[in-house]
C-alpha positions in Angstrom: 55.3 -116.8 -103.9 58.9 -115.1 -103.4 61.3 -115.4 -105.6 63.4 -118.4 -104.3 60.0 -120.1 -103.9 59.5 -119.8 -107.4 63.3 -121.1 -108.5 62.8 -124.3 -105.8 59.4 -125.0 -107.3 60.7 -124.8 -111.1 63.9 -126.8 -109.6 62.7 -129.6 -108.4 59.7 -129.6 -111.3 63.0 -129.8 -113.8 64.2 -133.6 -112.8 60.6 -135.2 -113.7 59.1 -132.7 -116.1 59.1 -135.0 -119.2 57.7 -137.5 -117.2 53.9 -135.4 -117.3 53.3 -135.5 -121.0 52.1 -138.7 -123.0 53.2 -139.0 -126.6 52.2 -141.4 -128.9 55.7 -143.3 -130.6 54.7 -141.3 -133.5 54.3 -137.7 -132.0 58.0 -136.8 -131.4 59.4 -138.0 -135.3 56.2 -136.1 -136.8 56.5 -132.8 -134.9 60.6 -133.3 -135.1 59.8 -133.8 -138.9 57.3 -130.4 -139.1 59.8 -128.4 -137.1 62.8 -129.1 -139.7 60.7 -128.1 -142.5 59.4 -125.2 -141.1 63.0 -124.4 -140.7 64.2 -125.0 -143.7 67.4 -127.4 -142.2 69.5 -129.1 -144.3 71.5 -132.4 -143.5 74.6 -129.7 -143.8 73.0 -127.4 -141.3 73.6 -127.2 -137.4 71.5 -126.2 -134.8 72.1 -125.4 -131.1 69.4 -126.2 -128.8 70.1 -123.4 -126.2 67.0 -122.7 -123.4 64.6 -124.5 -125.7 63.1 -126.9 -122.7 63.4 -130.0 -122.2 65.2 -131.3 -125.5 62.9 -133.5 -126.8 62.3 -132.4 -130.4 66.4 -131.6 -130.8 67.2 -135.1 -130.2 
């Protein structure tokens, strides 16, 4: 696969991508929840979610 095979493919995957993963209503508040603590973030802190995915735990 060249390499503007590979940017199409990962292009057009982008638009649907959180469409192929199932989370319980739970999931994303618990993992959200883990991923603080294991950060150590205060309410007074700030993060930048910068080439992270799809944004789902930095909502």
């Amino acid at each position: 696969m060249g390499r503007r095979d590979v940017r199409g493919h990962y292009d057009d995957l982008a638009a649907e991508y959180g469409e192929h993963w199932v989370y319980g209503p739970e999931y994303v508040p618990w993992m959200s929840r883990r991923i603080a603590e294991a950060l150590r973030i205060g309410s007074t802190d700030r993060i930048a979610d910068i080439g992270s995915g799809t944004n789902l735990f930095a909502q």
